[in-house]
MARRO-447502 format. One record per residue: x negated, y negated, z negated of N, C-alpha, C, CB in turn; residue in three letters. Coordinates in nm, 4 decimals, always signed. Glycine has a CB too. Example, Ala and Ser with C-alpha at 12.3 -4.5 7.8 and 13.67 -1.06 7.14 Angstrom:
2
<n_east=-1.3190 | n_north=+0.5690 | n_up=-0.7800 | ca_east=-1.2300 | ca_north=+0.4500 | ca_up=-0.7800 | c_east=-1.3200 | c_north=+0.3300 | c_up=-0.7800 | cb_east=-1.1308 | cb_north=+0.4473 | cb_up=-0.9046 | res=ALA> .
<n_east=-1.2850 | n_north=+0.2250 | n_up=-0.7080 | ca_east=-1.3670 | ca_north=+0.1060 | ca_up=-0.7140 | c_east=-1.2900 | c_north=-0.0030 | c_up=-0.7870 | cb_east=-1.4084 | cb_north=+0.0598 | cb_up=-0.5725 | res=SER> .
END
This chain:
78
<n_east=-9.2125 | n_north=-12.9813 | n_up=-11.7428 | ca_east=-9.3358 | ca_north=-12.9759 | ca_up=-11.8178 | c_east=-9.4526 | c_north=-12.9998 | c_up=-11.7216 | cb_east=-9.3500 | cb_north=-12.8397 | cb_up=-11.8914 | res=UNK> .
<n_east=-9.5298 | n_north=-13.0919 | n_up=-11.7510 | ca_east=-9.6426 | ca_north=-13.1201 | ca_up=-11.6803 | c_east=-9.7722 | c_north=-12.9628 | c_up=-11.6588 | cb_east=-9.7049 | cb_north=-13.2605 | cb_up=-11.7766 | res=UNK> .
<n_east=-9.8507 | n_north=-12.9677 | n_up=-11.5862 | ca_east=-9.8966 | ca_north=-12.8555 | ca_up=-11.5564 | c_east=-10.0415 | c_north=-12.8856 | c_up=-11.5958 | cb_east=-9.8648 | cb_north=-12.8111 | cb_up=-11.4153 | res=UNK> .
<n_east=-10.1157 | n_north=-12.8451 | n_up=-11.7014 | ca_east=-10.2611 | ca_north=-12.8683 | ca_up=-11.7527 | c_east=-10.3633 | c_north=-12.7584 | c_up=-11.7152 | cb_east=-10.2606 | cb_north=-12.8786 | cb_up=-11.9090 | res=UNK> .
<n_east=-10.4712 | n_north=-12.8409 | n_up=-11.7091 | ca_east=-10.5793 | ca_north=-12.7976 | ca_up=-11.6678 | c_east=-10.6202 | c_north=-12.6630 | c_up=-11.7601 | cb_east=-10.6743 | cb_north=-12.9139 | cb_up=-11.6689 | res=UNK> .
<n_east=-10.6548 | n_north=-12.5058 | n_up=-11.6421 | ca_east=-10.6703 | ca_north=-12.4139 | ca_up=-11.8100 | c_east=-10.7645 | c_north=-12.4416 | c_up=-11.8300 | cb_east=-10.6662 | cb_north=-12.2563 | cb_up=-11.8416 | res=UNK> .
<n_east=-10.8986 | n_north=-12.5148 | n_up=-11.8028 | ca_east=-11.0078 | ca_north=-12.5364 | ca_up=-11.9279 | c_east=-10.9325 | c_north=-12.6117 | c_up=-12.0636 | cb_east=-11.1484 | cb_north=-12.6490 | cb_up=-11.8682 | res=UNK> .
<n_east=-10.8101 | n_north=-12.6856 | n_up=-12.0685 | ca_east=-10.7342 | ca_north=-12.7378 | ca_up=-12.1621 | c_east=-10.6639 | c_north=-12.6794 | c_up=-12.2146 | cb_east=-10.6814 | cb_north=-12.8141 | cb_up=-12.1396 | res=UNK> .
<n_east=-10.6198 | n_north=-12.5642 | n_up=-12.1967 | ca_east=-10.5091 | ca_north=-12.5085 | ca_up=-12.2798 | c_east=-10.5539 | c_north=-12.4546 | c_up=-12.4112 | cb_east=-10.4385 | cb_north=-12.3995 | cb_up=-12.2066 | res=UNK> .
<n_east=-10.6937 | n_north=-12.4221 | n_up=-12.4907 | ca_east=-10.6867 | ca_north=-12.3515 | ca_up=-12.5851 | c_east=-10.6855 | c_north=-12.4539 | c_up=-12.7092 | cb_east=-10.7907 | cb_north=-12.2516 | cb_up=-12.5763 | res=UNK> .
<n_east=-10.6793 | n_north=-12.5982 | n_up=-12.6432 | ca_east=-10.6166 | ca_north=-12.6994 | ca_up=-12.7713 | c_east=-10.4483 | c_north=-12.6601 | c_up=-12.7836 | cb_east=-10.6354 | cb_north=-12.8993 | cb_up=-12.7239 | res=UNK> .
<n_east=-10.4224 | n_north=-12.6004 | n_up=-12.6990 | ca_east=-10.2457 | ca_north=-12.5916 | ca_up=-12.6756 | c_east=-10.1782 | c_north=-12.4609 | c_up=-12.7838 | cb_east=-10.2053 | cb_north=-12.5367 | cb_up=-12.4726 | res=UNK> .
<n_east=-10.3109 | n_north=-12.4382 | n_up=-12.8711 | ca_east=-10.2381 | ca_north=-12.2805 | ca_up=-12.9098 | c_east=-10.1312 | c_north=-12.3093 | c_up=-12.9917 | cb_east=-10.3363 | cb_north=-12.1646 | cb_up=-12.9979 | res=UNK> .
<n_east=-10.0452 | n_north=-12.1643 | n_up=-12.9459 | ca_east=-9.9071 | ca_north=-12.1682 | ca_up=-13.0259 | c_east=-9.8056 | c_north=-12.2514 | c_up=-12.9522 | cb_east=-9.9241 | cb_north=-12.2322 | cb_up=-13.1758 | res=UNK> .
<n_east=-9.8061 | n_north=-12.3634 | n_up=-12.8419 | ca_east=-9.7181 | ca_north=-12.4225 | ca_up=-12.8094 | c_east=-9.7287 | c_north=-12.4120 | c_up=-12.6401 | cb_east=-9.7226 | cb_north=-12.5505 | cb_up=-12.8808 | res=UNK> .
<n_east=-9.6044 | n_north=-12.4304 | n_up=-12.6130 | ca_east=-9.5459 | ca_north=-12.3931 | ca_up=-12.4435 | c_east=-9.6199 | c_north=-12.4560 | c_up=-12.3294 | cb_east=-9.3859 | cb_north=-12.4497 | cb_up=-12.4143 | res=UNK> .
<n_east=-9.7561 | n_north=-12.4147 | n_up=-12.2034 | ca_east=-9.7552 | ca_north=-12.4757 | ca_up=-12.1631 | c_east=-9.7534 | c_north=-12.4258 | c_up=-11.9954 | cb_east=-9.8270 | cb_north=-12.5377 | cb_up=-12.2300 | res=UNK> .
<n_east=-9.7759 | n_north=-12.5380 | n_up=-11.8982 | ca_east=-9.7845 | ca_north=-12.4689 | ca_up=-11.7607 | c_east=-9.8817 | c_north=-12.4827 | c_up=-11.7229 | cb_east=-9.7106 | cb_north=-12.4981 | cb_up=-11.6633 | res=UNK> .
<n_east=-9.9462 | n_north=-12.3661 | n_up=-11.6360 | ca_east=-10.0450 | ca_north=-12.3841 | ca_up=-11.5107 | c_east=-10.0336 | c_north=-12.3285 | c_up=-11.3760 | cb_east=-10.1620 | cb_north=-12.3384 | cb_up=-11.5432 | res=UNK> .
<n_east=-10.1559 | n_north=-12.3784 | n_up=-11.3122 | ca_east=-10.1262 | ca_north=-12.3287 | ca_up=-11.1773 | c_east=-10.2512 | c_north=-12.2774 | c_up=-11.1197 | cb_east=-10.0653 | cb_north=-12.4365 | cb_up=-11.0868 | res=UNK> .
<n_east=-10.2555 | n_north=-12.2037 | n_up=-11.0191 | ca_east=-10.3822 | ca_north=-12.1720 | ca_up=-10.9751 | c_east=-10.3726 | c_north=-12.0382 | c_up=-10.9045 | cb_east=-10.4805 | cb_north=-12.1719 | cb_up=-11.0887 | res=UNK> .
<n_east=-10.4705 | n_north=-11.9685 | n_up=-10.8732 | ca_east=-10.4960 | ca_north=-11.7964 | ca_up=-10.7982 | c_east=-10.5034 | c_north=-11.7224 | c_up=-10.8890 | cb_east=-10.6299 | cb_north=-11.7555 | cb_up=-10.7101 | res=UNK> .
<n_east=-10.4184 | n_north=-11.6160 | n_up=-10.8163 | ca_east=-10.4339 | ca_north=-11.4468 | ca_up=-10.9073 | c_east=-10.5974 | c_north=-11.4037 | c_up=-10.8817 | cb_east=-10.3062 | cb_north=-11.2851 | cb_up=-10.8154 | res=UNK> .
<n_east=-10.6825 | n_north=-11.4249 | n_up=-11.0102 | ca_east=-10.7755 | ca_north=-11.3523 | ca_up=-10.9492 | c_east=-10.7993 | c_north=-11.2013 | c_up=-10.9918 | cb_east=-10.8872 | cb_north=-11.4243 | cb_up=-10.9634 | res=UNK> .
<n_east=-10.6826 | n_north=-11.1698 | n_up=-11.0673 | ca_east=-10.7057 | ca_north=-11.0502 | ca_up=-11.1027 | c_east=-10.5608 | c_north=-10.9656 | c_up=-11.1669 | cb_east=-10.8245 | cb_north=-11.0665 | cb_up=-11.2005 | res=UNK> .
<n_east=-10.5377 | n_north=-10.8642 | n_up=-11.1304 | ca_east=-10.4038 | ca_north=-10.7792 | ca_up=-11.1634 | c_east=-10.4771 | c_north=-10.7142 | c_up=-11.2117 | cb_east=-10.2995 | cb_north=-10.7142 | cb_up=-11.0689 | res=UNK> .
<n_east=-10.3494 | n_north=-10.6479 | n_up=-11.3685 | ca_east=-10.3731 | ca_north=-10.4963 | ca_up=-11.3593 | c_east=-10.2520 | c_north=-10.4588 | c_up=-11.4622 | cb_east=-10.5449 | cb_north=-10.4382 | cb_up=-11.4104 | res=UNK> .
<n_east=-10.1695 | n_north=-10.3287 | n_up=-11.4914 | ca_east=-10.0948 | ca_north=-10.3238 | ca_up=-11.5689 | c_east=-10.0993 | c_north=-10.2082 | c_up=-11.6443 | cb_east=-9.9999 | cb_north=-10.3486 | cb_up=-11.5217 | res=UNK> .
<n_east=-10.0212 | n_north=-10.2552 | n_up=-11.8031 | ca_east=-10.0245 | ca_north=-10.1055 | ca_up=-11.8646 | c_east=-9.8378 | c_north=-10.1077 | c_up=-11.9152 | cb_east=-10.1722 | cb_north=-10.0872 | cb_up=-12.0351 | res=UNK> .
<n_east=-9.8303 | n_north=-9.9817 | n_up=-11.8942 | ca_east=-9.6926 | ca_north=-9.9350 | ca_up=-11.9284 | c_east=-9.6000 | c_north=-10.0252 | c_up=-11.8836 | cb_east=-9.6703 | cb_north=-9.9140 | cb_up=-12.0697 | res=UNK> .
<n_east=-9.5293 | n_north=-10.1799 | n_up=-12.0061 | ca_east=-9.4470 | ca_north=-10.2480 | ca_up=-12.0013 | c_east=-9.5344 | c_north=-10.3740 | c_up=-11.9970 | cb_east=-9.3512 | cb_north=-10.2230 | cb_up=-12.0959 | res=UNK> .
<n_east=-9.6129 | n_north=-10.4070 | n_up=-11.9602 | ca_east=-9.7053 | ca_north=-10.5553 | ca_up=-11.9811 | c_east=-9.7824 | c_north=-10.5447 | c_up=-11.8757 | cb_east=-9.8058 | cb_north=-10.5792 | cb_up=-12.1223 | res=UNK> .
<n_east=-9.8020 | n_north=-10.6545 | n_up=-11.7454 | ca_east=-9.8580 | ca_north=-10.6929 | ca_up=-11.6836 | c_east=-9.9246 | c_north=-10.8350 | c_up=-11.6919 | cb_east=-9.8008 | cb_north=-10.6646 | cb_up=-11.6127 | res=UNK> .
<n_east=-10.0786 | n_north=-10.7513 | n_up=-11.6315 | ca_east=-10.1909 | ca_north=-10.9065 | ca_up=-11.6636 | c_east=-10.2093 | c_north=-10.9293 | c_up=-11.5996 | cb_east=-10.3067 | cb_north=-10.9371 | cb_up=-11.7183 | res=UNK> .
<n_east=-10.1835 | n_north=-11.0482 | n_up=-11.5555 | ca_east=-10.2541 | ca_north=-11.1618 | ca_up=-11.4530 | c_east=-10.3207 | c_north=-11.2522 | c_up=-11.4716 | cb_east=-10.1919 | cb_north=-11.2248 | cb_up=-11.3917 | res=UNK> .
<n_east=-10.4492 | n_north=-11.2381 | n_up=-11.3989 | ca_east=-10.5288 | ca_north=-11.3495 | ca_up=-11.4393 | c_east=-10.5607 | c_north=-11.4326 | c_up=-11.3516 | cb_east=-10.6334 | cb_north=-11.3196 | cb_up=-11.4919 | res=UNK> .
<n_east=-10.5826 | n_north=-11.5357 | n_up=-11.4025 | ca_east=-10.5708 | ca_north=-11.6629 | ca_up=-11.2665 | c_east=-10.6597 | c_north=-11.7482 | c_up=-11.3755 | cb_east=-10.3676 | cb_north=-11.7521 | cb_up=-11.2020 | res=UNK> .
<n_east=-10.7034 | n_north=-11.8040 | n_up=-11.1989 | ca_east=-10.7773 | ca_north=-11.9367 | ca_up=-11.1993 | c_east=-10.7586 | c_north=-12.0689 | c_up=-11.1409 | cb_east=-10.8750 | cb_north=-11.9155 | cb_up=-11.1597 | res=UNK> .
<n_east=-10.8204 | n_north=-12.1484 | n_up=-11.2086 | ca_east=-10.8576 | ca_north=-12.2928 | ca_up=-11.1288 | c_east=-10.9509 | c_north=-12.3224 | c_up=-11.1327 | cb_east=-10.8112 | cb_north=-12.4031 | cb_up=-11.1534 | res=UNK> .
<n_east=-10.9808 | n_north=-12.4487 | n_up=-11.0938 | ca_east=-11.1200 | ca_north=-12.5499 | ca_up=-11.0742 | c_east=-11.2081 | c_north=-12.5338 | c_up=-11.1974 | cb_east=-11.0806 | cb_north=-12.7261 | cb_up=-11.0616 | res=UNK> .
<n_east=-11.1315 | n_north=-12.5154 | n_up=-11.2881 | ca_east=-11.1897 | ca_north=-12.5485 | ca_up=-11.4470 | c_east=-11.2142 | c_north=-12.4245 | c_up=-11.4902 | cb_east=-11.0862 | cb_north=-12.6263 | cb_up=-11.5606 | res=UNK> .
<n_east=-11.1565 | n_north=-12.3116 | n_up=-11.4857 | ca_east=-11.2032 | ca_north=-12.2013 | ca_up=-11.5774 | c_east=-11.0727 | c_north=-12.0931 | c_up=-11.5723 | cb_east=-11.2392 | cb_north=-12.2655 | cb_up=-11.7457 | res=UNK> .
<n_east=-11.0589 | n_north=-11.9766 | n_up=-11.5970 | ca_east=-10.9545 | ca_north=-11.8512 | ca_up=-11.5923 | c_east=-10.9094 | c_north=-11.8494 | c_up=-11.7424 | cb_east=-11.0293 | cb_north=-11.6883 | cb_up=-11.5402 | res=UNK> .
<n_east=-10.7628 | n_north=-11.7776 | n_up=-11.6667 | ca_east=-10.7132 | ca_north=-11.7856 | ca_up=-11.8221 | c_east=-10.6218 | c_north=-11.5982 | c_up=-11.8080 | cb_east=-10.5654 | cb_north=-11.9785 | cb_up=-11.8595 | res=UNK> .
<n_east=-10.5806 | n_north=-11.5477 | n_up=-11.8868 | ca_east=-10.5709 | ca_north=-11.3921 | ca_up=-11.8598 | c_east=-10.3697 | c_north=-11.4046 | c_up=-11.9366 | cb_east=-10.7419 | cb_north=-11.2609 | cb_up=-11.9861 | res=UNK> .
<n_east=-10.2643 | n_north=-11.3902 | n_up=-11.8298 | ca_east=-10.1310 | ca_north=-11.4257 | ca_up=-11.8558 | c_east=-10.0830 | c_north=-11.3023 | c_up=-11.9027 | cb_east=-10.0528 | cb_north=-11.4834 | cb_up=-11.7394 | res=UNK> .
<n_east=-10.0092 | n_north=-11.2891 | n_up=-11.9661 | ca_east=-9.9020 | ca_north=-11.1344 | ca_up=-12.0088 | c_east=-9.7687 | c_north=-11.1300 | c_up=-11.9371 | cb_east=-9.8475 | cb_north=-11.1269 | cb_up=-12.1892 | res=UNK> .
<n_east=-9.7389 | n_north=-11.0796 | n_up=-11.9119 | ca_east=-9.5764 | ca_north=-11.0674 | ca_up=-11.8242 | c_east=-9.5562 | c_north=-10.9140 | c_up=-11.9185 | cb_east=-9.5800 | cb_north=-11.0439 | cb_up=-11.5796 | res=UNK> .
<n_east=-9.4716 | n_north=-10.9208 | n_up=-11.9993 | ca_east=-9.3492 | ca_north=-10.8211 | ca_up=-12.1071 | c_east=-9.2252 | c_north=-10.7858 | c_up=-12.0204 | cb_east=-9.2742 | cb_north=-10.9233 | cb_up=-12.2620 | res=UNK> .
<n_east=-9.2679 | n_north=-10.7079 | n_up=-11.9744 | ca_east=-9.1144 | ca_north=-10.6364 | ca_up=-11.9282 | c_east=-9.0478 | c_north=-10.6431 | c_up=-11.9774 | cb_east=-9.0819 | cb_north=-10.5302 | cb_up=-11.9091 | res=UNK> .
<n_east=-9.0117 | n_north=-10.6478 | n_up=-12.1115 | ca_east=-8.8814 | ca_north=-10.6758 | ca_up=-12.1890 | c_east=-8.8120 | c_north=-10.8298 | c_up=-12.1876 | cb_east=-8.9148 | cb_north=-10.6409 | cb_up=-12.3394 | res=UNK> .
<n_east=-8.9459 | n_north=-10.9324 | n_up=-12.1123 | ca_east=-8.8971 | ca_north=-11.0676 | ca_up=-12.1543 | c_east=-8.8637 | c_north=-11.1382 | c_up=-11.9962 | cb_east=-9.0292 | cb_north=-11.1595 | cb_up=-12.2573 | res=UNK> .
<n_east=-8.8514 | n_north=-11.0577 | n_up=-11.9176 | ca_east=-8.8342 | ca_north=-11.1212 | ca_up=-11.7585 | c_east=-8.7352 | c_north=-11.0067 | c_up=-11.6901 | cb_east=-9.0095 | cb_north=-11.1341 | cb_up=-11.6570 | res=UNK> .
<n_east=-8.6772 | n_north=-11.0454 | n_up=-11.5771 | ca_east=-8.5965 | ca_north=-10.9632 | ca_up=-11.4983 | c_east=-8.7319 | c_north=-10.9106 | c_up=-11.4257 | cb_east=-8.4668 | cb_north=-11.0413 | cb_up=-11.4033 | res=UNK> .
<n_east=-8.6465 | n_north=-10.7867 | n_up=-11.3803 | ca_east=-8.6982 | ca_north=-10.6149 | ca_up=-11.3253 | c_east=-8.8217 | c_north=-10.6986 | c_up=-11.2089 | cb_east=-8.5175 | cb_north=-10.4767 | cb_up=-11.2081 | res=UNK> .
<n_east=-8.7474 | n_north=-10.7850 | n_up=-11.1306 | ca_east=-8.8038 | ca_north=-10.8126 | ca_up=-11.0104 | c_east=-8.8936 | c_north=-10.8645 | c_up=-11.0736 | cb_east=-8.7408 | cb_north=-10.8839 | cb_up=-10.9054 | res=UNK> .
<n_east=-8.8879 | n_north=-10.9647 | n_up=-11.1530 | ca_east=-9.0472 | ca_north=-11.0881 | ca_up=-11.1636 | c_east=-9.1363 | c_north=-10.9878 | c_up=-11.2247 | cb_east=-9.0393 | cb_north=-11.2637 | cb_up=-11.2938 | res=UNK> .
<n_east=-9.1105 | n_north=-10.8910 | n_up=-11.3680 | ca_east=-9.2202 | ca_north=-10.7790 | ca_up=-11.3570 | c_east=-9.2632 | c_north=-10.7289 | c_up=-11.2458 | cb_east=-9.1899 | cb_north=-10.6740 | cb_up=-11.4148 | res=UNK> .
<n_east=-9.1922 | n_north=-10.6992 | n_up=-11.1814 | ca_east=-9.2541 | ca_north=-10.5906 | ca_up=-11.0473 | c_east=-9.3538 | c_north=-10.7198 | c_up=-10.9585 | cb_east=-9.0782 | cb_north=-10.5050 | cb_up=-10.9093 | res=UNK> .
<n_east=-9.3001 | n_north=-10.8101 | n_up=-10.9210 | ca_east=-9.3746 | ca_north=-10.9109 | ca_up=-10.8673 | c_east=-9.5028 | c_north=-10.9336 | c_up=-10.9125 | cb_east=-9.3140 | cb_north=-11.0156 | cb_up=-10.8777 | res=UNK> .
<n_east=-9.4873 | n_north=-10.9449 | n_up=-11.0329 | ca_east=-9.6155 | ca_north=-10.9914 | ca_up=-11.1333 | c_east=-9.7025 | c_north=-10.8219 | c_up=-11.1007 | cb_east=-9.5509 | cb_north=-11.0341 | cb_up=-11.3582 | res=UNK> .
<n_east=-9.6987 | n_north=-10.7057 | n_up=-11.1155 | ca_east=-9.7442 | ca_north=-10.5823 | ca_up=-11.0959 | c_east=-9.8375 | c_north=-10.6008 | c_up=-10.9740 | cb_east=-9.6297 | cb_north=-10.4805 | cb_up=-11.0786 | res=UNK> .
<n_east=-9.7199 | n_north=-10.6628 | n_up=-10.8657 | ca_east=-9.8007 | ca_north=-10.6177 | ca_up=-10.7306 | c_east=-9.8246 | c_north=-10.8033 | c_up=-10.6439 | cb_east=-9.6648 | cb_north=-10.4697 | cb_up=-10.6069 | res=UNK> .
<n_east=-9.8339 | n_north=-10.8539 | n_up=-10.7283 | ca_east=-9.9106 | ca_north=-10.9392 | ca_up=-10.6554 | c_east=-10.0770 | c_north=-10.9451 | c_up=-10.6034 | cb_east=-9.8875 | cb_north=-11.0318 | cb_up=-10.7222 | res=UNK> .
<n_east=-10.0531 | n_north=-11.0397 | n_up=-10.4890 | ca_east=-10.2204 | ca_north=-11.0192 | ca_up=-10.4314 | c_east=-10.3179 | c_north=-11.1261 | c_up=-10.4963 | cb_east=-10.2345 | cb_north=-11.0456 | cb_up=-10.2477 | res=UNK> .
<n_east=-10.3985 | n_north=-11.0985 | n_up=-10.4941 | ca_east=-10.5530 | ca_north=-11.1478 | ca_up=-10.5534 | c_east=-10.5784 | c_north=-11.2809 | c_up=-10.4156 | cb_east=-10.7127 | cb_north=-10.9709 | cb_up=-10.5489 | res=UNK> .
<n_east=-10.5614 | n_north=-11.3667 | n_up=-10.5092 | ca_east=-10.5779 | ca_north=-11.4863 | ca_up=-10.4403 | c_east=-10.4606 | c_north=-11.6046 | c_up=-10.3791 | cb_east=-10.6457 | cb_north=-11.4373 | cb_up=-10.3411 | res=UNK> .
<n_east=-10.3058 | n_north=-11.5418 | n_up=-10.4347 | ca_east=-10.2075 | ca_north=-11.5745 | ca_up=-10.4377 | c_east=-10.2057 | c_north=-11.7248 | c_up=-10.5255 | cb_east=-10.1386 | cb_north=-11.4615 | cb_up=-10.4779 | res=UNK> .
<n_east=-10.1451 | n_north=-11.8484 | n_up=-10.4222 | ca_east=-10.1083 | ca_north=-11.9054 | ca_up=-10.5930 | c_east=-9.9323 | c_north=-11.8948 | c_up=-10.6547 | cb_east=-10.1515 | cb_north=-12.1053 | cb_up=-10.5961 | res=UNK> .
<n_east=-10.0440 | n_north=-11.9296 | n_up=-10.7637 | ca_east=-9.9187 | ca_north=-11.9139 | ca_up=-10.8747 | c_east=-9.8884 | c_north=-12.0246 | c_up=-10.9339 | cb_east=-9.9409 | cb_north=-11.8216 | cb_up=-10.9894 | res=UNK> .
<n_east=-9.7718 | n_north=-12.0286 | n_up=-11.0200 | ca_east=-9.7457 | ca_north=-12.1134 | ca_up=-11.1287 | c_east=-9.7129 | c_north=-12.0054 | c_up=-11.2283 | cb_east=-9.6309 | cb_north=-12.2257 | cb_up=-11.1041 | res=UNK> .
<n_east=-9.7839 | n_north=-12.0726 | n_up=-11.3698 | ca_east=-9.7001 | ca_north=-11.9736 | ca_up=-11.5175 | c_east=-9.6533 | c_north=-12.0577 | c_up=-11.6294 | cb_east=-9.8147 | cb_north=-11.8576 | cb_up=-11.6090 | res=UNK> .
<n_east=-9.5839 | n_north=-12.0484 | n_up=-11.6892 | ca_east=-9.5316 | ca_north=-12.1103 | ca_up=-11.7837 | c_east=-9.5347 | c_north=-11.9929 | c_up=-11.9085 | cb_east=-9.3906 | cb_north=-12.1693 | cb_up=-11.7353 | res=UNK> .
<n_east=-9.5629 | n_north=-12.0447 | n_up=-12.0158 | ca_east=-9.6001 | ca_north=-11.9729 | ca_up=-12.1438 | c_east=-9.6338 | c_north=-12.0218 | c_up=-12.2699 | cb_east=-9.6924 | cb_north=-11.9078 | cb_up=-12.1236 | res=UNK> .
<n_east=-9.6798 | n_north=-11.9449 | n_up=-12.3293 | ca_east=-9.6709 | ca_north=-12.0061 | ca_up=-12.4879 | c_east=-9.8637 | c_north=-11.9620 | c_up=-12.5085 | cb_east=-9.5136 | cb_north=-11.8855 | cb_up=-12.6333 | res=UNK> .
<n_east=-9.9272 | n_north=-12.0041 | n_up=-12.5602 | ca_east=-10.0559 | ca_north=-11.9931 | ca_up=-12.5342 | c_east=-10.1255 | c_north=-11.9167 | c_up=-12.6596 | cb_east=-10.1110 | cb_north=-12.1326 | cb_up=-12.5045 | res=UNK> .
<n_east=-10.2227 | n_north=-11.7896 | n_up=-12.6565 | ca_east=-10.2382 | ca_north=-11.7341 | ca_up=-12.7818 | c_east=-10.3722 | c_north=-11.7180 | c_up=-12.7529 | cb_east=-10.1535 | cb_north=-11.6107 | cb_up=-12.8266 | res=UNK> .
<n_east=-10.4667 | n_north=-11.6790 | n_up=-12.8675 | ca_east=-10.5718 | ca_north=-11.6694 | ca_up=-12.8358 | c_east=-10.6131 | c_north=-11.4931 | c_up=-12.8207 | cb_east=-10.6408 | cb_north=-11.7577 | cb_up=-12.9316 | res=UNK> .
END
């Protein structure tokens, strides 16, 4: 899957897409971790469901650093 710009993704709602860019922001509650990341174009705020990833990539996603890049792949909601 090609990797789009997030100022582009909110034409994408409802369907699967990727991006890339810096954590500019953690934080978690209970079973759901948010990561928010940026690019050139604008931030977009990711969900990580503990129920929908192995133990490690939650925990990863929990304690990652601010300014890390990333890649995410997802389904896009408003």
């Amino acid at each position: 899957m090609a990797f789009k710009k997030i100022s582009e993704i909110s034409a994408s709602e409802g369907r699967a897409v990727s991006v890339r860019g810096w954590i500019y922001r953690t934080r978690s509650s209970g079973g759901v971790a948010f990561v928010v990341v940026r690019d050139g174009t604008g931030i977009v705020q990711c969900a990580v469901k503990k129920e929908n990833v192995a133990e490690k990539e939650f925990a990863d996603a929990r304690k990652a650093l601010i300014e890390s890049a990333v890649e995410a792949e997802g389904t896009v909601k408003k």
